[in-house]
DOVEXGU-324766 format. One record per residue (C-alpha): residue number from 1; x, y, z. Coordinates in nm, 3 decimals. Example, Ala and Ser with C-alpha at 12.3 -4.5 7.8 and 13.67 -1.06 7.14 Angstrom:
// DOVEXGU-324766
+-----+---------+---------+---------+
!  nr !       u !       v !       w !
+-----+---------+---------+---------+
!   1 !   1.230 !  -0.450 !   0.780 !
!   2 !   1.367 !  -0.106 !   0.714 !
+-----+---------+---------+---------+
***
This chain:
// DOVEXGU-324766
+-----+---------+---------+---------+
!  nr !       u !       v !       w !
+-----+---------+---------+---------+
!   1 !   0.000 !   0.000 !   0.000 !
!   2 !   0.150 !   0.301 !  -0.136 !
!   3 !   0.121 !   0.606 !   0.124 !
!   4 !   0.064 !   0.918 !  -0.101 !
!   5 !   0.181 !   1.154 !   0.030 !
!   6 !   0.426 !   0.963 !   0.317 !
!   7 !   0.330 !   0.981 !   0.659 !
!   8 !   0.413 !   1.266 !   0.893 !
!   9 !   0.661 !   1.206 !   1.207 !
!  10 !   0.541 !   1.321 !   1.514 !
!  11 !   0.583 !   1.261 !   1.872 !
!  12 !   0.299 !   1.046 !   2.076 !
!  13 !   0.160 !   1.241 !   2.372 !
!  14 !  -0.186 !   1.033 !   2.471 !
!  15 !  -0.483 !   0.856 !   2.383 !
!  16 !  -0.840 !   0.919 !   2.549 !
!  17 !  -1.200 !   0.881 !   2.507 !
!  18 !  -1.106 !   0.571 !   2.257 !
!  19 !  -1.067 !   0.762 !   1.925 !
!  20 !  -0.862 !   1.056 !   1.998 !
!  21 !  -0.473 !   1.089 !   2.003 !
!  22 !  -0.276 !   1.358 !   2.163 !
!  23 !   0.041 !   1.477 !   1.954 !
!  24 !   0.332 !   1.673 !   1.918 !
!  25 !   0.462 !   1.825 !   1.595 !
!  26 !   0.844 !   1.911 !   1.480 !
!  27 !   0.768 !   2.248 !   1.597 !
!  28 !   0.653 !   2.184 !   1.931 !
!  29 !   0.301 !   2.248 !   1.853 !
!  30 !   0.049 !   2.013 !   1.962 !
!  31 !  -0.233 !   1.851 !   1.754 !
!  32 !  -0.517 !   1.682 !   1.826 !
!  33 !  -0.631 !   1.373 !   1.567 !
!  34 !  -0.835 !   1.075 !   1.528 !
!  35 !  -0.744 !   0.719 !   1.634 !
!  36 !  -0.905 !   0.448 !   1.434 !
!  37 !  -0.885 !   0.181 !   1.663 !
!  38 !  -1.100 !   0.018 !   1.939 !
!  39 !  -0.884 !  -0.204 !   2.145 !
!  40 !  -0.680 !  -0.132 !   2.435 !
!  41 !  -0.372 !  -0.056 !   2.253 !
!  42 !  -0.221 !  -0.243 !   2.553 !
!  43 !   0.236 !  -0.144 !   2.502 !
!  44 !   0.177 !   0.079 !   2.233 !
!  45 !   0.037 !   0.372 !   2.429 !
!  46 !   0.440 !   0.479 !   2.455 !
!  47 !   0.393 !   0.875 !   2.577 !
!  48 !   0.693 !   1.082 !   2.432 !
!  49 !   0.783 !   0.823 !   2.135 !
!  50 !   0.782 !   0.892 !   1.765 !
!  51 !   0.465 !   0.820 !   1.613 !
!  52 !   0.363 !   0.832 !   1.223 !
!  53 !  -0.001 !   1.024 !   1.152 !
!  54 !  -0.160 !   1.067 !   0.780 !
!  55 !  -0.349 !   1.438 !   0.734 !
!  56 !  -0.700 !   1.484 !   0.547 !
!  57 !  -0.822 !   1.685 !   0.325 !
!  58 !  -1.125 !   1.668 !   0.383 !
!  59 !  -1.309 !   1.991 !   0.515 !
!  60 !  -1.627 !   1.765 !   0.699 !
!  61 !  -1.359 !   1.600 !   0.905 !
!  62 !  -1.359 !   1.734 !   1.284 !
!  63 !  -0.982 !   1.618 !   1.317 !
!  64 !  -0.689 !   1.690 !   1.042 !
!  65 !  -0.563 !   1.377 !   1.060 !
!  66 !  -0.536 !   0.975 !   1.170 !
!  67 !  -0.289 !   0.822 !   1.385 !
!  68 !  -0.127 !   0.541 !   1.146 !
!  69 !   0.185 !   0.429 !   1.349 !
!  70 !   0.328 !   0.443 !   1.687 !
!  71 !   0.636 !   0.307 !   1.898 !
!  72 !   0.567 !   0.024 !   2.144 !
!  73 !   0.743 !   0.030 !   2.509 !
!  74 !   0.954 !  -0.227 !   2.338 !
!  75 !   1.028 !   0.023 !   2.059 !
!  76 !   0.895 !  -0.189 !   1.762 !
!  77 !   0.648 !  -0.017 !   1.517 !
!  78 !   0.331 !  -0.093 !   1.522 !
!  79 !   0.028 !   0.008 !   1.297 !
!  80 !  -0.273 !   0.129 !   1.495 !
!  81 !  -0.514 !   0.200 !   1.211 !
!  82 !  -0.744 !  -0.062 !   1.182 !
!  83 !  -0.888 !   0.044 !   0.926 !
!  84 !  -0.605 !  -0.039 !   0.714 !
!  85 !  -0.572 !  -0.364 !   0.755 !
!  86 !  -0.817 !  -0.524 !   0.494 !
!  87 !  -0.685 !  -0.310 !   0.189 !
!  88 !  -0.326 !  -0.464 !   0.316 !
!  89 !  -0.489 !  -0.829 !   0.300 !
!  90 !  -0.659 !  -0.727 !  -0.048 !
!  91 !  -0.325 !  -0.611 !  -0.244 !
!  92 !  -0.123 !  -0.893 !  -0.035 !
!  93 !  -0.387 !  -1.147 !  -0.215 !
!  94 !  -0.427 !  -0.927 !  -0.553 !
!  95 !  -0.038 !  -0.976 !  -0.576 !
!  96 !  -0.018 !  -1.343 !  -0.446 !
!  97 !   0.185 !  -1.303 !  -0.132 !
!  98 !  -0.111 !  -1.465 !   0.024 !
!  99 !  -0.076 !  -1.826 !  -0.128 !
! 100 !  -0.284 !  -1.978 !   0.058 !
! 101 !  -0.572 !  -1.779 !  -0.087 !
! 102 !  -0.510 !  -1.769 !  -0.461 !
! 103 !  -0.735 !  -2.000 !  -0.681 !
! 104 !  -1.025 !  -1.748 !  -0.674 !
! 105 !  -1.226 !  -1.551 !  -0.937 !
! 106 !  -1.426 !  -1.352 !  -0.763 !
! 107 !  -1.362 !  -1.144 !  -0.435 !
! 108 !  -1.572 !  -0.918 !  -0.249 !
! 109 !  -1.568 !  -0.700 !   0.045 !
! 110 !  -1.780 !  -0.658 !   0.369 !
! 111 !  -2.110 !  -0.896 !   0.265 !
! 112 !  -2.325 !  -0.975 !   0.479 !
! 113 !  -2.377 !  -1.340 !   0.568 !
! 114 !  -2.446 !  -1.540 !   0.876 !
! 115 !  -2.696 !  -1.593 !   1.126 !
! 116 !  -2.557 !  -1.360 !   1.391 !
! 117 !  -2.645 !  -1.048 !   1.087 !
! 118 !  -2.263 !  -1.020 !   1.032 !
! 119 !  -2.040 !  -0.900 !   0.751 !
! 120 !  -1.715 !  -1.108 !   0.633 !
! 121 !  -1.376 !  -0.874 !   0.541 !
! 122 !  -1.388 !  -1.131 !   0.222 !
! 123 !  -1.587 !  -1.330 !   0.029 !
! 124 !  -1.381 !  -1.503 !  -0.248 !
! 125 !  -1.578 !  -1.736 !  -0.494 !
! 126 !  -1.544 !  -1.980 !  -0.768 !
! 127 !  -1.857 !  -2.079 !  -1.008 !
! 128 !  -1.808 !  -2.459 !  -1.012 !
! 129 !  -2.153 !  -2.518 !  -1.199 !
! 130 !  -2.420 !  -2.289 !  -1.290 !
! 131 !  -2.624 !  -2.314 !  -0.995 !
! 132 !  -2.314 !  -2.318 !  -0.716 !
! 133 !  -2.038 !  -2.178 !  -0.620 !
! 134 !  -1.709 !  -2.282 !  -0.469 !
! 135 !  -1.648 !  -2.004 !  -0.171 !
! 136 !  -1.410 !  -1.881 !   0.086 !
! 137 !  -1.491 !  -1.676 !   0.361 !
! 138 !  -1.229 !  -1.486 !   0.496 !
! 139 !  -1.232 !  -1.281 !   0.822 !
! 140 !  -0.935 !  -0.983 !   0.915 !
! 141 !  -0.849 !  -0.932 !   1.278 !
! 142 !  -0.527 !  -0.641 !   1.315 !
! 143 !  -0.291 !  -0.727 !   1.536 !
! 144 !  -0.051 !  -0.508 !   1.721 !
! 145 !  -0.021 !  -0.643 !   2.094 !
! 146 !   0.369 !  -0.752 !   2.173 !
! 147 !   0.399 !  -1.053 !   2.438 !
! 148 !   0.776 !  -1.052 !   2.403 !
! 149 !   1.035 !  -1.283 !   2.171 !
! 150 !   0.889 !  -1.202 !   1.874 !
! 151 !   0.538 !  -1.333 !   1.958 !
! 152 !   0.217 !  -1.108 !   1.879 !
! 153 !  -0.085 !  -1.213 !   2.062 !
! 154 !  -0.492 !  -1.102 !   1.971 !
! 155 !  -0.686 !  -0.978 !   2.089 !
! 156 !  -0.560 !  -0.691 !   2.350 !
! 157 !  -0.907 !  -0.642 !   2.513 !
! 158 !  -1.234 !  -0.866 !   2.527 !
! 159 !  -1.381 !  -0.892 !   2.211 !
! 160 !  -1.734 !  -1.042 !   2.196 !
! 161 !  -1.759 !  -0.926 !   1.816 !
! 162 !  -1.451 !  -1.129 !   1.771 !
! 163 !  -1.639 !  -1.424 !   1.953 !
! 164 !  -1.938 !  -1.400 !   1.743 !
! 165 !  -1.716 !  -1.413 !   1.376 !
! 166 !  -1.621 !  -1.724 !   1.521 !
! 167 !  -1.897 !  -1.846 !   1.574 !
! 168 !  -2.025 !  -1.778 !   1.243 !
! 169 !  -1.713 !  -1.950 !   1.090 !
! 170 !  -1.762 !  -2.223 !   1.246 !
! 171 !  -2.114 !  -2.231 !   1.057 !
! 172 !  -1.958 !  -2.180 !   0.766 !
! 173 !  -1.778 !  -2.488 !   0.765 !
! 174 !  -2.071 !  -2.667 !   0.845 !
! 175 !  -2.247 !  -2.581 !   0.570 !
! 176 !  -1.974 !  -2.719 !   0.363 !
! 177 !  -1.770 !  -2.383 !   0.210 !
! 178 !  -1.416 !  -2.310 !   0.339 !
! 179 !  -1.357 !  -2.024 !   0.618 !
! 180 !  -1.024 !  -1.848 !   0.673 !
! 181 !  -0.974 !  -1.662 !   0.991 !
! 182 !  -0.630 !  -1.401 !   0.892 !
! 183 !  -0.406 !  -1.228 !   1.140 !
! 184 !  -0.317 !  -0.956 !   0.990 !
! 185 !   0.005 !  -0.810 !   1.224 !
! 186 !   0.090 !  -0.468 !   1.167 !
! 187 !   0.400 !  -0.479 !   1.445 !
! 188 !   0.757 !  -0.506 !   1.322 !
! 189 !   0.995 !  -0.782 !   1.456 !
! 190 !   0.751 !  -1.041 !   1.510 !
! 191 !   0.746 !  -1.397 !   1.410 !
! 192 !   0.470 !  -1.575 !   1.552 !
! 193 !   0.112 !  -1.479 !   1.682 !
! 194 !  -0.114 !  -1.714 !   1.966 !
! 195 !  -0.393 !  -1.609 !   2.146 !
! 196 !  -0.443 !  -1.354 !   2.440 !
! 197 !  -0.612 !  -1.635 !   2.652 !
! 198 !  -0.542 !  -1.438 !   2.976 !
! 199 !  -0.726 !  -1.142 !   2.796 !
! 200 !  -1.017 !  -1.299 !   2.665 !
! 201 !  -1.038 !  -1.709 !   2.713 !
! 202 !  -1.408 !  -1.715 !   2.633 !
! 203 !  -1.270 !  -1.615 !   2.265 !
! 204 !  -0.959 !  -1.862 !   2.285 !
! 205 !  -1.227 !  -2.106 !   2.365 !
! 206 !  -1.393 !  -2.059 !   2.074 !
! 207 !  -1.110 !  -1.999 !   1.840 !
! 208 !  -1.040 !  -2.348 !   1.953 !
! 209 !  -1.358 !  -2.506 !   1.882 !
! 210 !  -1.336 !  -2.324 !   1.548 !
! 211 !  -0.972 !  -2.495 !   1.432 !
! 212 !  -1.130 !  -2.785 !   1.550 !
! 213 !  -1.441 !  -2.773 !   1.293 !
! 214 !  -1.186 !  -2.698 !   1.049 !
! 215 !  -1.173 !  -2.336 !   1.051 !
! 216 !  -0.837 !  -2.228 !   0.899 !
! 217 !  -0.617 !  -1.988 !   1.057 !
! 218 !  -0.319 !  -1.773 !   0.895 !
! 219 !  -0.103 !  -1.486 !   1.028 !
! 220 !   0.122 !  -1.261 !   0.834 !
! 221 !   0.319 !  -0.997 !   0.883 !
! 222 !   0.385 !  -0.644 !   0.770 !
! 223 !   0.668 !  -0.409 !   0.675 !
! 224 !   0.557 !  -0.057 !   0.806 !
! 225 !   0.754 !   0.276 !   0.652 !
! 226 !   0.616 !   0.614 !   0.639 !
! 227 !   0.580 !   0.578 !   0.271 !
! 228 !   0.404 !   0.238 !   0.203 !
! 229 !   0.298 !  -0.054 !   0.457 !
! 230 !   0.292 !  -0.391 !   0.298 !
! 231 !   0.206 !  -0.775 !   0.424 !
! 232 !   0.536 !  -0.909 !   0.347 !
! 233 !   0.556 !  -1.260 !   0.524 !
! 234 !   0.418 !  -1.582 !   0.663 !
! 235 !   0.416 !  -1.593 !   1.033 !
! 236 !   0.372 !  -1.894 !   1.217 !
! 237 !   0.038 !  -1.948 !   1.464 !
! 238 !   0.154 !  -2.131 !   1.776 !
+-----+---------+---------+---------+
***
């Protein structure tokens, strides 16, 4: 993904009320933007650490800009902007870094399937006859919590919406099409992602229950610069 134009350096003052972000500029003037994320952010909430914001143009828009990347205690980079993450997944599969996904003819965003009234990141589809098709849903989560060693864990905070995509995996597979449940880990010098059960073991539970059924689960990995942020390897799920 091709940052146009690059992201603007800043220094990371605070988060509050969820979706704003304290910052500092180069010349010492603060600025007040959005922050497109709804977990706890748990390690990256580094106060006085060089953060990476994108500005808008748009004249609606309460706040100038979005909060894109920030340093961890740890200081790795990680990318806060959840919003981001299924374009990465999209271009990673449109330019087959995602093997594991190729095959298809057909993908489409956010439709709405399930019992639970959801919408899946990814539909991707394959007409096998005239009256069915061969299909692969495929569900996003962003990843940016740091357990230590190069592990990344998900989710940083309890996620019942995360619970219920499970769930609807899971029916998914029963019904006989394939489901695909992607890490997508915007956090540099990582190598592996498992989940938070200490966070949230209601959704390790399930996540459980879902590999089980036959839910697949892949995790890659992203190269973040302020000029482009790219899924650029396989990570293993442990």
């Amino acid at each position: 993904m091709i940052i146009d134009p690059p992201l603007e350096q800043a220094i990371f003052l605070k988060r509050y009320k969820r979706f704003f972000a304290d910052i500092e500029l180069a010349d010492g003037s603060p600025l007040t933007i959005h922050c497109a994320n709804t977990g706890s952010m748990q390690h990256c909430l580094n106060s006085g650490s060089p953060c990476w914001f994108s500005r808008s143009n748009n004249p609606k828009r309460k706040l100038p800009g979005t909060l894109e990347i920030v340093t961890t205690e740890t200081g790795l980079l990680a990318g806060v902007n959840t919003s981001r993450s299924n374009h990465l997944v999209a271009e990673a599969i449109n330019s087959r870094v995602i093997k594991e996904l190729q095959g298809y003819s057909k993908m489409t965003g956010e439709v709405r399937y399930g019992e639970e009234k959801s919408r899946i990141d990814f539909l991707l589809e394959n007409p096998t006859s005239q009256n069915h098709h061969e299909q692969c849903f495929v569900e996003v989560k962003n990843v940016t919590l740091e357990a230590g060693s190069g592990l990344a864990q998900f989710p940083d905070a309890v996620t019942s919406r995360g619970t219920k995509h499970l769930r609807e995996l899971i029916r998914v597979v029963e019904d006989g099409q394939r489901a695909v449940l992607l890490y997508c880990v915007q956090l540099t010098g990582i190598d592996r992602v498992a989940v938070a059960e200490a966070i949230d073991p209601v959704y390790a539970e399930t996540l459980a229950e879902a590999m089980e059924m036959g839910v697949e689960v892949l995790a890659y990995g992203c190269k973040l610069r302020p000029e482009q942020i790219t899924i650029d390897r396989k990570l293993g799920f442990v």
